[in-house]
N, C-alpha and C positions, 0 to 999 in steps of 0.2 A: 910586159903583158902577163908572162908567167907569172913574176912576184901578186901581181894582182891578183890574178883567179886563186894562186896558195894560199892569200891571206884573205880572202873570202871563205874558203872552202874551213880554214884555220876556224876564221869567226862563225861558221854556220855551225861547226862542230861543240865550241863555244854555249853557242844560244842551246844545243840541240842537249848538251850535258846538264844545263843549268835547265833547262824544261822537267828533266829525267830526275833531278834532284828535287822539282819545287813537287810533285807529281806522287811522289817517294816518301815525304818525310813522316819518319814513321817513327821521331825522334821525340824526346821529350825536353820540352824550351828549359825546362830549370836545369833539369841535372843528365841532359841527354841519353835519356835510358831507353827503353824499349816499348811504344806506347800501342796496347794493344784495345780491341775493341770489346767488351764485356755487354755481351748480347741481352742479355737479364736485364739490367738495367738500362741500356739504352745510353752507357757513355763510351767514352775512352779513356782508358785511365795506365800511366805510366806503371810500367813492373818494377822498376828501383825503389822512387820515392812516392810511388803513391796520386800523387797531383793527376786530378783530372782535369783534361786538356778539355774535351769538348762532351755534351751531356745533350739528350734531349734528342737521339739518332733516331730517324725516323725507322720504325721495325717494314722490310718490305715483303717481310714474308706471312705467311696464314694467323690466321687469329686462334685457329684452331688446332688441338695439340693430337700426335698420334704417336700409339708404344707399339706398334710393326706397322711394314711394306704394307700388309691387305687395309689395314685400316687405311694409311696413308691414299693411298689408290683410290677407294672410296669418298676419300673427303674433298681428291683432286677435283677442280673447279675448270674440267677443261670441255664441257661440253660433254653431250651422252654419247655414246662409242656409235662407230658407224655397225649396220646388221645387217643383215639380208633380208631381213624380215619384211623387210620394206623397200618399195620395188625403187626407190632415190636412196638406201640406205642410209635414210635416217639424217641428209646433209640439208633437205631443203624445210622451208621455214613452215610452223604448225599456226594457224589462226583460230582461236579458241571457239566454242560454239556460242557459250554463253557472251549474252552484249552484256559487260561488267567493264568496269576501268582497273585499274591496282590497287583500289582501296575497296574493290567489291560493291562499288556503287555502281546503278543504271545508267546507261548510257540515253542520251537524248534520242530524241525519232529521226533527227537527220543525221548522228553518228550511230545509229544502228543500219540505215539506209546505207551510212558508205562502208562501214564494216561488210554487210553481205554483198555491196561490189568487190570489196576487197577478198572475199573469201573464193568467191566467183569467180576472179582472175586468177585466183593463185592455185585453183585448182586446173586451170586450166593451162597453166604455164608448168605445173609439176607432172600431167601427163600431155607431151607435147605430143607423140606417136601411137599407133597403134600397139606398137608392140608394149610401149609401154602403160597403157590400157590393160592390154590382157596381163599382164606381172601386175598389175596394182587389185586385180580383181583375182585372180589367182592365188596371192600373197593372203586376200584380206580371207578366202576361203580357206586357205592354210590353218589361219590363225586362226579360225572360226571352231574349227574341226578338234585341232588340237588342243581347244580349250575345253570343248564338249567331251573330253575324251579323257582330260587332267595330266598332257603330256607336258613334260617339261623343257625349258625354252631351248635346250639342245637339241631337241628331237624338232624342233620348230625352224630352227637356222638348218641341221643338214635338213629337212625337207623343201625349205626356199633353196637351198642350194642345190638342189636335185633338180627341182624346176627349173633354175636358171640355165642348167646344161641343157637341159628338156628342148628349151626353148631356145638357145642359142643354136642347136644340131640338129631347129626344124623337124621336131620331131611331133608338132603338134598337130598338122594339116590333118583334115578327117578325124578330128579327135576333140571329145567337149574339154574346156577349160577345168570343168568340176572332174570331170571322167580321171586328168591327168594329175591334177594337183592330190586329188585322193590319193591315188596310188603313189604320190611322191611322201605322203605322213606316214601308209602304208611302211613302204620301204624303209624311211628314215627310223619308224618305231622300232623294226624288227632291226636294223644295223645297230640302235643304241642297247637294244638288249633291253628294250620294254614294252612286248610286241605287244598288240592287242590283236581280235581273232578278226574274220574277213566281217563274220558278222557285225561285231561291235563298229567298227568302219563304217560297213554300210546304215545302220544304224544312223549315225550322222552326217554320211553322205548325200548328195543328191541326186545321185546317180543310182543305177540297178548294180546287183552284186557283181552280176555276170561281165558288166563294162569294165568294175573296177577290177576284178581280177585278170581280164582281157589285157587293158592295159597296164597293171601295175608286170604282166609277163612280159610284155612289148617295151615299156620303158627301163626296165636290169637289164635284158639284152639289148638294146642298144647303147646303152651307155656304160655296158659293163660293170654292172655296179655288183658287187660283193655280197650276197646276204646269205647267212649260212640258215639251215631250219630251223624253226622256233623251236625252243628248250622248254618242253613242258615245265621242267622245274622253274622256269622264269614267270610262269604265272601260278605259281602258288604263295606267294605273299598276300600278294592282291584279293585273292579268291575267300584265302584266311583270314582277312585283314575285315572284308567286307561281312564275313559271316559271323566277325567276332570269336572265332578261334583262339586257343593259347598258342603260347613257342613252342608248347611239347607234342601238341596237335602239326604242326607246321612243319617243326623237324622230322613227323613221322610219314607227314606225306612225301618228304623230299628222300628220306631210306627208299620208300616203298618206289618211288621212280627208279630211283638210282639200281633198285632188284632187279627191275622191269627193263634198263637200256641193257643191263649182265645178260638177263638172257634174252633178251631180242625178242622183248612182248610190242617193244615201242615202234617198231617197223611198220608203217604204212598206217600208223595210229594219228590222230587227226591230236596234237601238244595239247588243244584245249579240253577234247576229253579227258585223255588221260590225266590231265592237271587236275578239272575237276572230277572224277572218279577217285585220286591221293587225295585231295581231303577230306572226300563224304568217308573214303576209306578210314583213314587218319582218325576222323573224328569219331568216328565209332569205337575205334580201337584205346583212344584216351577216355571213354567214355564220357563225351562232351556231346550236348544234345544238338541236332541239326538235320533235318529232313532232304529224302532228295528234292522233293521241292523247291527247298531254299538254294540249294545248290547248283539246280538248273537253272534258277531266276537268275544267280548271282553270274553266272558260268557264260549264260546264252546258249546252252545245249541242251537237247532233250533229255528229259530222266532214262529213254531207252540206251542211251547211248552211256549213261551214267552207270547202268546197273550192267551192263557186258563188259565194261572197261575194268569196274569194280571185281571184277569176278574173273577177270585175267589176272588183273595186279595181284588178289590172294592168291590165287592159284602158283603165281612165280616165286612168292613169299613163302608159299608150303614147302615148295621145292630147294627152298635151300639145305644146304647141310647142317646138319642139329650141330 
């Protein structure tokens, strides 16, 4: 009985070698040499003598060629990444508005009929809950806002992800949807370091100033969030960019702040005047034409506010030492 199972176990090992060999050969039948697979072309061809063994390999990689990682990454065919931007991020299926087939032809009157049952169900299976109701309408005001505004999509994910804490820590009860999602672009603008002022917000908010500032106070303190004071010099690109200013215009309202935080003009100074008061300054001093007018329009602050601010910042500027 022993000798049995030996000379099984013998034979299994046998078959099991002779698998590992047929599985393996990586041999070339004429002159046993070394037969590799030459990608370019699409065969296998021996390294001794040459002889190609098999031709016509199917290629099962991209059709498409990339010289770095970032491009590669972009070309990858794996579905668009998941976001927060959207309240299923981004995993459940889109059904187009337009009734068209794939070849951009019209669709008949009874597959237009079942397309908008289709469209019907499918919205109604991708917000199952209430909660998820209020994040689909939340998210789409987000995006609303932030596009009215020409924020970029970082500022657009951390402020969905501001919301989702929002809204996970119950923080929304007695509080409108618009009220909170504002002050969450709010936030996110000023943590990415591209604030906009309370005005320019409400501006394309739907809510009153005084809400969005109420809560955008109520939502950092409860959730802790970080935001240090807006950096007047953070909006003087913006300001110059808009009024067609030069660099040397630009660079000069940014000296002139940088006088103003030295000596402690900028204390209880509201970033967006003083921003715009450095360029009307700025541009006077490069001798580049621009009214406060324009700069009020551009700014969203009064011209009084423009010309007290203006006349601080010289004032710090006189003071320096020759």
């Amino acid at each position: 009985m022993q000798n049995a199972r030996t000379r099984a176990r013998q034979h299994g090992e046998r078959e099991t070698e002779q698998e590992d060999t047929t599985e393996s050969t990586d041999e070339c039948p004429e002159c046993g040499g070394l037969v590799v697979a030459d990608e370019e072309h699409g065969e296998s061809v021996c390294m001794d003598c040459g002889l190609v063994v098999d031709e016509d390999d199917i290629d099962r990689g991209p059709e498409w060629r990339a010289f770095d990682s970032q491009e590669k990454d972009q070309k990858s065919r794996v579905g668009a990444p998941t976001t927060n931007t959207m309240h299923d991020k981004g995993l459940s299926t889109n059904i187009d508005w337009r009734d068209k087939d794939a070849y951009g032809n019209s669709l008949s009157s009874n597959q237009r009929q079942k397309m908008q049952r289709l469209r019907k169900w499918n919205e109604r299976f991708r917000t199952r809950d209430a909660k998820e109701r209020n994040l689909k309408q939340a998210l789409g005001e987000i995006d609303r806002m932030a596009s009215a505004l020409g924020l970029p999509d970082n500022v657009r994910e951390t402020a969905s992800v501001i919301y989702r804490r929002a809204l996970e820590e119950d923080l929304l009860p007695g509080r409108s949807i618009e009220g909170v999602s504002t002050s969450c672009v709010y936030a996110a603008a000023r943590q990415a370091g591209v604030p906009r002022s309370l005005d320019e917000i409400t501006d394309v908010s739907r809510v009153e100033k005084a809400e969005i500032a109420r809560t955008y106070r109520y939502v950092i303190r409860e959730l802790g969030l970080e935001v240090r004071p807006a950096d007047p010099e953070s909006y003087v690109p913006r300001f110059a960019s808009s009024l067609g200013l030069s660099d040397e215009a630009e660079h000069r309202a940014r000296d002139l702040l940088k006088t103003a935080k030295d000596k402690g003009v900028h204390s209880g100074k509201s970033p967006v005047g003083l921003a715009a008061a450095a360029v009307y300054a700025a541009a006077l001093l490069t001798n580049e034409k621009t009214t406060q007018a324009k700069v009020s329009e551009v700014a969203d602050i009064s011209e009084v506010t423009i010309r007290n601010r203006y006349h601080e910042l010289l004032e710090a500027e006189d003071t320096l030492p020759a």
